[in-house]
C-alpha positions as CSV (number, residue, x, y, z in Angstrom):
1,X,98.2,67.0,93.9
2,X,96.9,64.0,95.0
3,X,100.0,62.1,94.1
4,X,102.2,64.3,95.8
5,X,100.4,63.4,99.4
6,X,101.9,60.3,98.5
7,X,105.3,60.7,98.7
8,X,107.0,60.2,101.9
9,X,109.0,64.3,101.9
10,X,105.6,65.9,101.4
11,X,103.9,64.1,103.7
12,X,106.6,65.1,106.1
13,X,107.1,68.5,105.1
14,X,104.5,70.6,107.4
15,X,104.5,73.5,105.1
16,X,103.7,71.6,102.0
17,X,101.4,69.3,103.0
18,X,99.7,72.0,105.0
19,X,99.2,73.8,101.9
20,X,97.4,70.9,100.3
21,X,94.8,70.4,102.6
22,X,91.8,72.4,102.9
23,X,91.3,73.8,106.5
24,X,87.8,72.2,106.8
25,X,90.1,68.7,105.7
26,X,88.2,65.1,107.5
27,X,88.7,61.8,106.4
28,X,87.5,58.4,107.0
29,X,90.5,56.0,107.5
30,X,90.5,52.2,106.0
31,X,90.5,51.3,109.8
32,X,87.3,53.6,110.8
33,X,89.0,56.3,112.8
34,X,88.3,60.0,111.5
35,X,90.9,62.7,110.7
36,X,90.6,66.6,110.4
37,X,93.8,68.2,108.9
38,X,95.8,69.1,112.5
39,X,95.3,65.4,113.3
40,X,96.3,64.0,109.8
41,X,99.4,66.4,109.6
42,X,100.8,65.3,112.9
43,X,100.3,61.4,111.9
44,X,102.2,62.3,108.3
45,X,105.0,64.9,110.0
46,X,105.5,61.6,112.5
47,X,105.8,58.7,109.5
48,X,108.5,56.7,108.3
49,X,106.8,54.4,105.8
50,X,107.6,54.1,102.0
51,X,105.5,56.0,99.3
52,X,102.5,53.6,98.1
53,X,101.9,52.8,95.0
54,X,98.8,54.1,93.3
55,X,97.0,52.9,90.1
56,X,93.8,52.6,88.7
57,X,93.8,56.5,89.1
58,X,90.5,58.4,87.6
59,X,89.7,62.0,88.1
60,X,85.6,63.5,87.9
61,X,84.3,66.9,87.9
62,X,81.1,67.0,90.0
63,X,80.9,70.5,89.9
64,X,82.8,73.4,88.8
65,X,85.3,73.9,91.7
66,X,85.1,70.3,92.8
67,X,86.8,66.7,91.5
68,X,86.7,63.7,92.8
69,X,89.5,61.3,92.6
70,X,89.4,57.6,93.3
71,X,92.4,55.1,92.9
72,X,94.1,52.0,94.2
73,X,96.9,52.4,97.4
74,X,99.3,49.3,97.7
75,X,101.9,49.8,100.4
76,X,103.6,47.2,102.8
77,X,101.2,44.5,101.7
78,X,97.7,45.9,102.2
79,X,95.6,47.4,99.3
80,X,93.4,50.1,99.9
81,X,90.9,51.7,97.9
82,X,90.7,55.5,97.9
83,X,88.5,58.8,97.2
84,X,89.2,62.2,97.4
85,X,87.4,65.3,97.0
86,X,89.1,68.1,96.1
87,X,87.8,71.8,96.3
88,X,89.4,75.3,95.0
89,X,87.5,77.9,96.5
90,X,87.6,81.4,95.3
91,X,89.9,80.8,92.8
92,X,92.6,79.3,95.1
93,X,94.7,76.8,94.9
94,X,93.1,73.6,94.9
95,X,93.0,71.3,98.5
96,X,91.8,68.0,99.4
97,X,88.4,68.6,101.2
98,X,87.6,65.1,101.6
99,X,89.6,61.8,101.8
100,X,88.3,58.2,102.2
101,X,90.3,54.6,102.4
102,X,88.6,51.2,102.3
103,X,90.9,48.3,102.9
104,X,90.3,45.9,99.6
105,X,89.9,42.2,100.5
106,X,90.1,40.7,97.3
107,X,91.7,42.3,94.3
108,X,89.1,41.3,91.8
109,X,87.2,44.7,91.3
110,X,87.4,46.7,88.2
């Protein structure tokens, strides 16, 4: 799932993305500014960017409806490093609850 808010025809596909993010969705951009899930799914729907490309891609339970995801972003020159919670509640369908970028200075981490 995570993956697929990469690509550019999800992220501009209301219904689709929509359906990824949970309704209580926030994130903390690379640049500082917070997002909750109307905001983040207007800036997608409005995007005309290239997919990134993501590696270094791990995947933790910390607990037994929530994973956390971390990876590497590189699109149009500037690496970012990312986290994600993700939450299925009730059995659902699993969302992103919580998303994070850091812009990476130097590419030297593990």
């Amino acid at each position: 799932s995570e993956l697929r808010l990469l690509d550019p025809a999800v992220r501009r596909s209301g219904a689709e993305a929509r359906s990824l993010l949970d309704p209580q969705f926030r994130e903390f951009g690379a640049f500082g500014r917070v997002w909750n899930r109307e905001t983040v799914l207007a800036a997608m729907a409005a995007e005309d960017a290239p997919a990134a490309d993501a590696d270094r891609v791990t995947a933790d339970w910390v607990g037994a409806d929530t994973i956390l995801v971390t990876y590497r972003a590189r699109r149009q020159g500037r690496t970012t490093l990312r986290s994600s919670l993700w939450r299925r509640r009730n059995g659902g369908p699993w969302q992103l609850y919580f998303h994070q970028g850091t812009v990476q200075r130097d590419d030297r981490s593990p």
